[in-house]
PyMOL commands that place a pseudoatom at each C-alpha (Angstrom):
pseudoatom trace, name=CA, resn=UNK, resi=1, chain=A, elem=C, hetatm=0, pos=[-15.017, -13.596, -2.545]
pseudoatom trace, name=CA, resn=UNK, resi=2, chain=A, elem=C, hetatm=0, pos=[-12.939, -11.032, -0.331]
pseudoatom trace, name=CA, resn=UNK, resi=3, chain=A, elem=C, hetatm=0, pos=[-13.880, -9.910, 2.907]
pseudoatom trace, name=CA, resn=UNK, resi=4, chain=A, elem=C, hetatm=0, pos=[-12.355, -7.338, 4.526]
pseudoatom trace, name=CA, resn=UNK, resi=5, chain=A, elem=C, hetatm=0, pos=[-10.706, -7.846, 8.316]
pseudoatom trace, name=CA, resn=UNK, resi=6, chain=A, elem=C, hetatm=0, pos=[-11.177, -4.010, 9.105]
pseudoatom trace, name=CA, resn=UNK, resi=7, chain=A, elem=C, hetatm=0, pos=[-13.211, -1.166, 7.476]
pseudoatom trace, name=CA, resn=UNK, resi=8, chain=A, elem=C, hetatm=0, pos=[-11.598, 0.271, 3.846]
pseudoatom trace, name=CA, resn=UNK, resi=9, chain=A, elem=C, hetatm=0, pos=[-11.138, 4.218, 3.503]
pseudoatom trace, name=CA, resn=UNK, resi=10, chain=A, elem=C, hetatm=0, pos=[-10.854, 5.601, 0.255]
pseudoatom trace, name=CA, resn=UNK, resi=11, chain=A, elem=C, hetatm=0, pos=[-7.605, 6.877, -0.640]
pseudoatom trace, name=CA, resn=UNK, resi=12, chain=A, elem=C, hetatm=0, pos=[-7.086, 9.936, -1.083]
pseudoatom trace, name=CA, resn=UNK, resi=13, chain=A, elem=C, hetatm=0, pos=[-3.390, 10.380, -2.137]
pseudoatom trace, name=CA, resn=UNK, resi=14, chain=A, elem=C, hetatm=0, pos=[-1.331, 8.771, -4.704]
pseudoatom trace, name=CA, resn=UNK, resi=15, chain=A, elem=C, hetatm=0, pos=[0.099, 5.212, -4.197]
pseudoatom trace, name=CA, resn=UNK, resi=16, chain=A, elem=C, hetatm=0, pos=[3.431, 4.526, -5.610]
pseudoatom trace, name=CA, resn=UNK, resi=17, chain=A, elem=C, hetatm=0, pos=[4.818, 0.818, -5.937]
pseudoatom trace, name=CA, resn=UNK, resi=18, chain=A, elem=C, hetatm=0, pos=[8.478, 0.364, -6.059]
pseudoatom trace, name=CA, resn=UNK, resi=19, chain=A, elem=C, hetatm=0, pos=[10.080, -2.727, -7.278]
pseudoatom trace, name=CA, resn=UNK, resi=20, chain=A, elem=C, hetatm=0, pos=[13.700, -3.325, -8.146]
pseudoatom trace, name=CA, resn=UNK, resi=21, chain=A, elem=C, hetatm=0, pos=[14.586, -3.684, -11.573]
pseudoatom trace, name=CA, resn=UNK, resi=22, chain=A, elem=C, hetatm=0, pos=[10.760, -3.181, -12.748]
pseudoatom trace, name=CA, resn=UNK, resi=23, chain=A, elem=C, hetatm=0, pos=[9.012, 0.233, -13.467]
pseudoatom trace, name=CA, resn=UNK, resi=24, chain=A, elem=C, hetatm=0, pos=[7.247, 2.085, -10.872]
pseudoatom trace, name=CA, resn=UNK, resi=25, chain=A, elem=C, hetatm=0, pos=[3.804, 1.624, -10.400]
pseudoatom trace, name=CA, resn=UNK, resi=26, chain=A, elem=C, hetatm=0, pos=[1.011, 4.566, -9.388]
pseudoatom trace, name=CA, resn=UNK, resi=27, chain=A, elem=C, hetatm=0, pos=[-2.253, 4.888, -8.506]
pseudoatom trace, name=CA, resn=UNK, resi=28, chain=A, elem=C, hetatm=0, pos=[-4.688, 7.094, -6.968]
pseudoatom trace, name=CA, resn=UNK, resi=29, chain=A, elem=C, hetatm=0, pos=[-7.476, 4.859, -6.796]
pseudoatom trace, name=CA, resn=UNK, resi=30, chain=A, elem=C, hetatm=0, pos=[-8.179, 2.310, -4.325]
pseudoatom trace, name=CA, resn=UNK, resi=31, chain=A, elem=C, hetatm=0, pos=[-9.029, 1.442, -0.362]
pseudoatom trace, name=CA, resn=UNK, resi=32, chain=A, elem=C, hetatm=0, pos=[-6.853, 1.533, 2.445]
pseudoatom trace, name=CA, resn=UNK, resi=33, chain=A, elem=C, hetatm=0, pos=[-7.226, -0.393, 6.322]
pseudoatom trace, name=CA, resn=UNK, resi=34, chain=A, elem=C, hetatm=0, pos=[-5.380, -1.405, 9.350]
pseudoatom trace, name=CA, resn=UNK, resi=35, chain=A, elem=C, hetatm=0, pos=[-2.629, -3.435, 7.827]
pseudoatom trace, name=CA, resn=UNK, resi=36, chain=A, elem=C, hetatm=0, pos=[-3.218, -3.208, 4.173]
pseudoatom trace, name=CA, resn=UNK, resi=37, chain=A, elem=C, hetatm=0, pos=[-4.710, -1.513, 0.822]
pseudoatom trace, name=CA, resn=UNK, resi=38, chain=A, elem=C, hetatm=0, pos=[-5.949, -2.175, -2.270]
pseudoatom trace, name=CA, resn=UNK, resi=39, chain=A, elem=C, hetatm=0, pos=[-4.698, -0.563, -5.407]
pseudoatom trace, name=CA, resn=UNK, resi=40, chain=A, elem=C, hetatm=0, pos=[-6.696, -0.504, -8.641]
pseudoatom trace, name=CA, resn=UNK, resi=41, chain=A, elem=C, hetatm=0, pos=[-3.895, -1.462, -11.493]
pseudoatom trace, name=CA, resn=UNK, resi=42, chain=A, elem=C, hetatm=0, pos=[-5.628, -2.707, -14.716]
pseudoatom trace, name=CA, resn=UNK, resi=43, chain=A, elem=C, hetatm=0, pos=[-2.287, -2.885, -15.921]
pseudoatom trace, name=CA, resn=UNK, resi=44, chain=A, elem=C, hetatm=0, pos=[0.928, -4.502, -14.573]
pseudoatom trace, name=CA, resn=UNK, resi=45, chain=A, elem=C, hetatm=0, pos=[3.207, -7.168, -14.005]
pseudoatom trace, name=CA, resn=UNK, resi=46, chain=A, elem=C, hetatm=0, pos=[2.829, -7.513, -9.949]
pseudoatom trace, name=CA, resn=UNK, resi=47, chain=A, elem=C, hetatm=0, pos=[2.539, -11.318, -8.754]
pseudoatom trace, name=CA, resn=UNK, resi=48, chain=A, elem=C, hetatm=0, pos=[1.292, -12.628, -5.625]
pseudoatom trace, name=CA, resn=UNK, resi=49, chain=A, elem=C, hetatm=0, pos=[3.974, -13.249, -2.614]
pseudoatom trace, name=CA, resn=UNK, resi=50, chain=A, elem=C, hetatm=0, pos=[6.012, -10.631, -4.378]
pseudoatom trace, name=CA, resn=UNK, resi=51, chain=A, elem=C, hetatm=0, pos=[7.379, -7.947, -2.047]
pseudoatom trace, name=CA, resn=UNK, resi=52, chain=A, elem=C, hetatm=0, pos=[7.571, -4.407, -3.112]
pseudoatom trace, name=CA, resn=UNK, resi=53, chain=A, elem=C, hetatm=0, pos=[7.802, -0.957, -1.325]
pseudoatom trace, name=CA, resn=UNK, resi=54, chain=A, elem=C, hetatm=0, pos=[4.742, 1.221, -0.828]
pseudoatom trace, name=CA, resn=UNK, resi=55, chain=A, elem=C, hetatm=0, pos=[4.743, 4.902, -0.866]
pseudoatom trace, name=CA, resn=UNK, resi=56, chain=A, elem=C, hetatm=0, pos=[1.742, 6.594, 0.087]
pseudoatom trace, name=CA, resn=UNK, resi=57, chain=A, elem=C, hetatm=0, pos=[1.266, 10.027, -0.617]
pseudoatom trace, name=CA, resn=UNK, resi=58, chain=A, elem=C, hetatm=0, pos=[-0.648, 12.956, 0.317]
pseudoatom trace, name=CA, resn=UNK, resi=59, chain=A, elem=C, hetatm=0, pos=[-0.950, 16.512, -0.392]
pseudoatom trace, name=CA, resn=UNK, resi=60, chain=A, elem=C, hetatm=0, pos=[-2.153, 19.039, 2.293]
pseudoatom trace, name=CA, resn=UNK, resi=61, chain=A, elem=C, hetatm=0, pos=[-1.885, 22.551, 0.649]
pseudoatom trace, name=CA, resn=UNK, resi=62, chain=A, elem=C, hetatm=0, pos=[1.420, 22.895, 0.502]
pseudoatom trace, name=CA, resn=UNK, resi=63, chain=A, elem=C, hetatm=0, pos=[2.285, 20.401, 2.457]
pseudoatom trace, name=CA, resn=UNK, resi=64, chain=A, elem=C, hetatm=0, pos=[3.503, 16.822, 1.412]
pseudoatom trace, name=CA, resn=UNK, resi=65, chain=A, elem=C, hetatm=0, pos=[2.942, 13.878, 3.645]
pseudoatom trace, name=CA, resn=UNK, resi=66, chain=A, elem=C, hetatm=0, pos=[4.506, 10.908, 2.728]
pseudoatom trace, name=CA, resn=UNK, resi=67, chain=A, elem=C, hetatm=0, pos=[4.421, 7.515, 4.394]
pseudoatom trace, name=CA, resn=UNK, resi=68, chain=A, elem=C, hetatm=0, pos=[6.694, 4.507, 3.514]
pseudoatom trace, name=CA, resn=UNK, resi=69, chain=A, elem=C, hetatm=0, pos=[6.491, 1.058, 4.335]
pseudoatom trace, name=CA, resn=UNK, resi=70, chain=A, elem=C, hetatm=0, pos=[7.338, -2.526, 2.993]
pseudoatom trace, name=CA, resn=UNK, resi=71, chain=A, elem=C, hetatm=0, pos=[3.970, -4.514, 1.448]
pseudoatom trace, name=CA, resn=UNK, resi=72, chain=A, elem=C, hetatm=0, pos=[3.759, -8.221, -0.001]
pseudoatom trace, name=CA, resn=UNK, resi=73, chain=A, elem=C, hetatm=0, pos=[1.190, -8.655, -2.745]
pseudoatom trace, name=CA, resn=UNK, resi=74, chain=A, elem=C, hetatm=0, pos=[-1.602, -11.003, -1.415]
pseudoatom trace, name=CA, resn=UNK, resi=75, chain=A, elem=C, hetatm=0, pos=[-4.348, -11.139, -3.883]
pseudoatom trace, name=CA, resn=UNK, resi=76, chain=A, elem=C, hetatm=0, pos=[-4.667, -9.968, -7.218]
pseudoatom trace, name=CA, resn=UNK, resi=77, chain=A, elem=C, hetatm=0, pos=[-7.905, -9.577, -9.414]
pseudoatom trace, name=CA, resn=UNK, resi=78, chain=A, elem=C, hetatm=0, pos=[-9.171, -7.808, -12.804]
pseudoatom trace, name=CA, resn=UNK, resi=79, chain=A, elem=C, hetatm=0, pos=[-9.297, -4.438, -10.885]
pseudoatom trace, name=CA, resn=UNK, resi=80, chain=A, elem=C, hetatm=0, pos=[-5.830, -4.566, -9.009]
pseudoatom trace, name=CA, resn=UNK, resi=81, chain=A, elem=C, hetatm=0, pos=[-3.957, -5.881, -6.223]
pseudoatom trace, name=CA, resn=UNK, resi=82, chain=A, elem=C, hetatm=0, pos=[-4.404, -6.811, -2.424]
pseudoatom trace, name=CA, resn=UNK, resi=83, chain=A, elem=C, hetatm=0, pos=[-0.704, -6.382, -0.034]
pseudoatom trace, name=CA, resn=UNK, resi=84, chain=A, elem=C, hetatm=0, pos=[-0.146, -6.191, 3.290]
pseudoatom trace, name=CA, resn=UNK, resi=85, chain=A, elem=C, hetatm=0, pos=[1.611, -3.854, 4.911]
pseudoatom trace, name=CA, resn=UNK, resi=86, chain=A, elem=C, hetatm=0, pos=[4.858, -3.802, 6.993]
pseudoatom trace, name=CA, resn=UNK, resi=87, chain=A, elem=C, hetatm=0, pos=[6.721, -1.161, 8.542]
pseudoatom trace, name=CA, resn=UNK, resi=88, chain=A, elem=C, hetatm=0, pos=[9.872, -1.088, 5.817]
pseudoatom trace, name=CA, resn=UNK, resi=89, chain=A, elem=C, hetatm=0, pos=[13.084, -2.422, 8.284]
pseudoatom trace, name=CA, resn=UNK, resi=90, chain=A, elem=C, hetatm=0, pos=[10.663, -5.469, 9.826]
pseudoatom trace, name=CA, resn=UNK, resi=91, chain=A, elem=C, hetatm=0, pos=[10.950, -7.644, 6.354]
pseudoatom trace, name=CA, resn=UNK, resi=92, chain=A, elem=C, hetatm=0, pos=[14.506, -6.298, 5.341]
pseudoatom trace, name=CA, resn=UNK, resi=93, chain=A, elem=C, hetatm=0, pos=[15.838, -7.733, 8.461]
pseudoatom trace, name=CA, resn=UNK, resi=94, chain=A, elem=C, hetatm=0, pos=[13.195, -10.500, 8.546]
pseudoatom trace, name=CA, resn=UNK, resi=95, chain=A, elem=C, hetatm=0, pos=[11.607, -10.093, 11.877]
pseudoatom trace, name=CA, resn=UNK, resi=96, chain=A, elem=C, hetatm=0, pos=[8.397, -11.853, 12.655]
pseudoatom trace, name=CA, resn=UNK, resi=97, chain=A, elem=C, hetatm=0, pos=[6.221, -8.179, 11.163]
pseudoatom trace, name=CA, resn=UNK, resi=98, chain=A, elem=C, hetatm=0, pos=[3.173, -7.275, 11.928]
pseudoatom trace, name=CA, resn=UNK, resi=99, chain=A, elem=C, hetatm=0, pos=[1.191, -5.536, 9.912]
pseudoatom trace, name=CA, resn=UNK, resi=100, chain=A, elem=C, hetatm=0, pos=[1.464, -1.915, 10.528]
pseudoatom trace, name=CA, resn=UNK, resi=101, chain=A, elem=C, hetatm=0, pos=[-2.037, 0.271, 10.645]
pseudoatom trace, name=CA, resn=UNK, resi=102, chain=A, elem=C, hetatm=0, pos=[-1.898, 2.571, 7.305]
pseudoatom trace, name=CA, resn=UNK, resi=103, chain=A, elem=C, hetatm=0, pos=[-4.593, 4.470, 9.110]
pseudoatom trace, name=CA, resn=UNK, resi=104, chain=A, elem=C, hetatm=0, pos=[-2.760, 5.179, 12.460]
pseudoatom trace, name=CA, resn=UNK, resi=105, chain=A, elem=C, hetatm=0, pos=[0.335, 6.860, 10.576]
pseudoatom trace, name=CA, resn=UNK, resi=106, chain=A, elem=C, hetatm=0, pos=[-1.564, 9.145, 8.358]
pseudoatom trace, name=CA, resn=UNK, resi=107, chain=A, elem=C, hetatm=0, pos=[-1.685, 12.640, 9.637]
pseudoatom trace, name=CA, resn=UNK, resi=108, chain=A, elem=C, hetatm=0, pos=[-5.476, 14.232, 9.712]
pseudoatom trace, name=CA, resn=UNK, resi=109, chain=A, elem=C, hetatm=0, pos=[-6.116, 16.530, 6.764]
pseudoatom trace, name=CA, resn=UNK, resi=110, chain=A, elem=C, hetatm=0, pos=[-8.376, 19.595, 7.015]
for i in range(1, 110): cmd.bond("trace and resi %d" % i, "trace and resi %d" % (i + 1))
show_as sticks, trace
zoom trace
């Protein structure tokens, strides 16, 4: 069983999952915490270790926020997949990353 480090938040945006070469994954359904998120994705190809890019997605009125960052798959289930998440230029230049907090770098909606 999986046990959370930090408390989830439902999302409440759209997750898109970039890979190269592969089709783009989306999702709107799912959990988000300091350092990571789960995505429900009954269907796909994603495999653990594998890194991808992670676009997250929210609409405020008219306003669009987007937030992107780099994530490595680290669990996946019958519901979806587990990553961690990095700040995108940390594992491109391969720096020791730290997570980065999804829920810091979200602006507040009203």
């Amino acid at each position: 069983m999986h046990y959370p480090r930090s408390p989830r938040e439902p999302l409440d945006g759209e997750v898109i999952i970039k890979r190269p070469g592969k089709p783009t994954l989306k999702s709107k359904q799912g959990n988000f915490s300091d350092g990571g998120l789960f995505v429900k994705l009954p269907s796909h190809d994603l495999q653990k270790g594998r890194r991808v890019e992670v676009i997250m997605v929210r609409e405020n009125g008219t306003v669009r926020d987007m937030q992107r960052m780099s994530g490595i798959v680290i669990r996946i289930d019958e519901e979806g997949v587990a990553m961690v998440t990095y700040k995108a230029d940390q594992l491109r230049r391969g720096d020791d990353a730290s997570p980065v907090s999804i829920r810091a770098n979200m602006p507040e909606t009203s």
